[in-house]
Every structure is written in C-alpha cells, then in structure tokens.
KEROZA-645241 format. One line per 8 residues: number of its first residue (from 1); their letters; for each residue z, x negated, y negated of N, C-alpha, C. Coordinates in steps of 0.001 Angstrom, whole numbers, plus 500000, padded with zeros to 6 digits. Layout:
NUM> A> Z,X,Y,Z,X,Y,Z,X,Y ~ ... .
// end
This chain:
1> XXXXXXXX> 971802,434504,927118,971594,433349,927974,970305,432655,927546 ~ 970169,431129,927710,969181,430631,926857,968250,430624,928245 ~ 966888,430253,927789,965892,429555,928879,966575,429188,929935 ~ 967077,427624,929044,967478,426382,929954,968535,426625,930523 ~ 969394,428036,930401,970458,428362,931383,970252,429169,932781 ~ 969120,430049,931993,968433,430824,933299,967736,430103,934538 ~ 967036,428905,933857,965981,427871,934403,967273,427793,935443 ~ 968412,426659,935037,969317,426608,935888,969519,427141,936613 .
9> XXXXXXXX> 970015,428268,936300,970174,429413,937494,969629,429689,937977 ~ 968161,429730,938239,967336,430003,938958,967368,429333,940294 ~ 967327,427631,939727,967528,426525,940849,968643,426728,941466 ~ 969454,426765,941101,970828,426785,941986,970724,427950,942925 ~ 969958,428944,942448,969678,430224,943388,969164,429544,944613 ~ 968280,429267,944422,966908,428581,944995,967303,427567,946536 ~ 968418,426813,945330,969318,425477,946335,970060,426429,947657 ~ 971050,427312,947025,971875,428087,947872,970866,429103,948901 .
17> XXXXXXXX> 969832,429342,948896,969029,430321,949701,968666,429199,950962 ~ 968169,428043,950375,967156,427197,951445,968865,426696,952075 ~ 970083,426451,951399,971378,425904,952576,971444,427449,953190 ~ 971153,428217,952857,971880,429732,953798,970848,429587,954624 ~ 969390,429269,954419,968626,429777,955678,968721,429016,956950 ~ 969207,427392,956366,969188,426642,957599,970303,426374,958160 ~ 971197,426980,957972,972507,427297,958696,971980,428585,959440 ~ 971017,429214,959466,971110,430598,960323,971351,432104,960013 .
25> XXXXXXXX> 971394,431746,958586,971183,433429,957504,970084,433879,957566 ~ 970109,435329,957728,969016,436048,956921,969370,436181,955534 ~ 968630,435788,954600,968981,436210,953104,967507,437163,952614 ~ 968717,438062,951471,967708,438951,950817,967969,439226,949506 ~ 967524,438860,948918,967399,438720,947503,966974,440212,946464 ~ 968032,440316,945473,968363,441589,944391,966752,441287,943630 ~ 966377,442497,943405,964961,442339,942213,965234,442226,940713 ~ 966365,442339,940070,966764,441900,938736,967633,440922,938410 .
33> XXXXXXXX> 967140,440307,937528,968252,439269,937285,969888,439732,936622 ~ 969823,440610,936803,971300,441215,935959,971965,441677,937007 ~ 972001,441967,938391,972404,442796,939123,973922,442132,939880 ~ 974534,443331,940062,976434,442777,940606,975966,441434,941868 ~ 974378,441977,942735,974613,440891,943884,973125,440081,943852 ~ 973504,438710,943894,972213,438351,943860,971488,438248,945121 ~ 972566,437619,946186,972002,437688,947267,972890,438493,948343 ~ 972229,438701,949878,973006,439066,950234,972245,438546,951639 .
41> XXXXXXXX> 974033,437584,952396,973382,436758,953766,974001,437435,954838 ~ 973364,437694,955972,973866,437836,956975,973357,436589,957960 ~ 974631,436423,958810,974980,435633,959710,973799,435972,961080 ~ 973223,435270,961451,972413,435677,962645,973086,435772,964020 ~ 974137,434712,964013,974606,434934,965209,975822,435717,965132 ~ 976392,436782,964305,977840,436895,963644,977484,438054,963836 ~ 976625,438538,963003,976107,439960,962310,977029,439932,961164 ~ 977429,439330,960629,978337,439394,959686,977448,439345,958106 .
49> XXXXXXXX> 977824,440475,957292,977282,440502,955848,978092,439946,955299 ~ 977408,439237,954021,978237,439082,953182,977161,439255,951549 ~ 978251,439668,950435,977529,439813,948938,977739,438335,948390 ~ 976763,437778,948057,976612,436499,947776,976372,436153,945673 ~ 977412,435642,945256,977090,435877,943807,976667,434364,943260 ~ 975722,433672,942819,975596,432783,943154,975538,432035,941144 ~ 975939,431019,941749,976301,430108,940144,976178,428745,940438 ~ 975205,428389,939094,975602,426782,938896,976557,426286,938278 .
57> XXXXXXXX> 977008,425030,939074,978027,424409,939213,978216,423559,937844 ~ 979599,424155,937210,979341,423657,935750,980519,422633,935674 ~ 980933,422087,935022,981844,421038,934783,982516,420665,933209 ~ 983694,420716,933275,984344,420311,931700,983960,419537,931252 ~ 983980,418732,929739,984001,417575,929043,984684,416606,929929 ~ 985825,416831,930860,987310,415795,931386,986257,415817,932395 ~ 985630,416372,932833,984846,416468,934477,985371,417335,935531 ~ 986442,418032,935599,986860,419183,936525,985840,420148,936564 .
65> XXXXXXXX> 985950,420986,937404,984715,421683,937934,985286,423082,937276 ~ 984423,423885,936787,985088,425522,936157,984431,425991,937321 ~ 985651,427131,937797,985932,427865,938823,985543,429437,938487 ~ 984624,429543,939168,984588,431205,938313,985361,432349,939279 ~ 984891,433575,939027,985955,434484,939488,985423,435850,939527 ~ 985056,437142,940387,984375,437887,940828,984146,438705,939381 ~ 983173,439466,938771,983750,440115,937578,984659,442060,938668 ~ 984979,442581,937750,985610,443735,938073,985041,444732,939301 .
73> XXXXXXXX> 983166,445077,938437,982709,446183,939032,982310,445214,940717 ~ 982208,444013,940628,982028,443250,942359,983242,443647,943315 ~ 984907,443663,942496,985739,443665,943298,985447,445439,943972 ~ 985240,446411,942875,985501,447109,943186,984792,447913,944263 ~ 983004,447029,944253,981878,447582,945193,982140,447058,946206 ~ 983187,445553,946304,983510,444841,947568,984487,446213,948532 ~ 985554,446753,947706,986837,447344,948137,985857,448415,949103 ~ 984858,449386,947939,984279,450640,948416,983099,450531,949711 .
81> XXXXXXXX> 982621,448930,949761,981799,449089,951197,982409,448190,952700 ~ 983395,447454,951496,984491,446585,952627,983076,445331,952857 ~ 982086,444973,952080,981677,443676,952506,982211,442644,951691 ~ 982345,441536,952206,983131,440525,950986,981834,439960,949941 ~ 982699,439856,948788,981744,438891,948398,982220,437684,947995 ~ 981053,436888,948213,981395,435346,947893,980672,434829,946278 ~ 981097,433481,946019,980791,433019,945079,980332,431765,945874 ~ 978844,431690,945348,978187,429926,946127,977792,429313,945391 .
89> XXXXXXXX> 978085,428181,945110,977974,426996,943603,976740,426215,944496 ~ 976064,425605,943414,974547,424740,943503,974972,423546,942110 ~ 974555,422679,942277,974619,421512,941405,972655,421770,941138 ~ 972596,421909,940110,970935,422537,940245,970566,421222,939715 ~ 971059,420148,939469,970728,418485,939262,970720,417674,940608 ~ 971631,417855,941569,971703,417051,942674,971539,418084,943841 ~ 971465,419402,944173,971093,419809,945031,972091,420629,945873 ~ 973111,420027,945457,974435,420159,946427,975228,421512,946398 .
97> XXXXXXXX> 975054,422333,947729,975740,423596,947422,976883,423675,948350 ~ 978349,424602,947672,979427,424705,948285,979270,426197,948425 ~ 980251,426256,949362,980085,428310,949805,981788,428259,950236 ~ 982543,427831,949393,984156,427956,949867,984404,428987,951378 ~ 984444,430346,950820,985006,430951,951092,983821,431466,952850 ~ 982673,431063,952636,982146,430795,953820,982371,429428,955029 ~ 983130,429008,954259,983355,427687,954914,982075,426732,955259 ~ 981577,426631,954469,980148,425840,954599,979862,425035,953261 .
// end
C-alpha cells in the first residue's frame, strides 16, 4: 500500500468516527493498522455492537462505485462472536460517509 493510499485511509477513518460519534456511538479504535477490525461502535441508546471495517470510497474509470466485501477470517470472527460486521465507506475528498448496512 502506497503513502497516498494509507493517507487516504486514514481520512476516511477519521470521516466515519466523527459521523459515528454524532449519531450517538461509542467508538473504539484497533491499535494496528493491519487488524480484521478497525473500529468497533456501539449504539448508546441500543447497546448494540457492531465490527466496523472501514474503507475509502473508490470509484471505476465509468464512475460506479467498487463495492467491497468482508475478507474470510471477518466472516468467520463475525459467525464465532455473533457481532456483525459492517463495511463504512468515507469519500476522504468530500467527506461523505455511508454505513449501508447500519442504515445511516
């Protein structure tokens, strides 16, 4: 991964933490950058966890958006503690974060 991809990723981290906190998450953040979860939010009023895998929002040459997809060892730590995990996209240029599967 180059600099300027990490740099990215960093922001988009960054973007998706400050939309989780002001919706009412506690977020807590993994100490390596390599790790299955980067973040992980719970709901304040829910109690609800969730494993949060977080990516900037990349886009084709045509402009469709690439969709990513849990890798293996996530599905399988999801199955063994039963917390879900999500995937939360950041546009680390405009700011803009989606959380599908949180509905937010």
């Amino acid at each position: 991964m180059s600099f300027k991809e990490h740099t990215r990723g960093e922001i988009a981290k960054n973007y998706i933490i400050n939309y989780l906190l002001s919706r009412d998450y506690e977020v807590l953040q993994e100490g390596t950058s390599q790790g299955l979860i980067d973040l992980v939010g719970v709901n304040r009023e829910t109690g609800r966890v969730y494993f949060i895998d977080c990516k900037s929002l990349s886009r084709r040459v045509d402009g469709t958006r690439v969709n990513r997809i849990l890798k293996p060892a996530q599905k399988d730590l999801q199955d063994k503690v039963g917390i879900p995990f999500i995937i939360a996209y950041a546009d680390s240029e405009t700011g803009s974060v989606e959380i599908p599967k949180l509905g937010v």
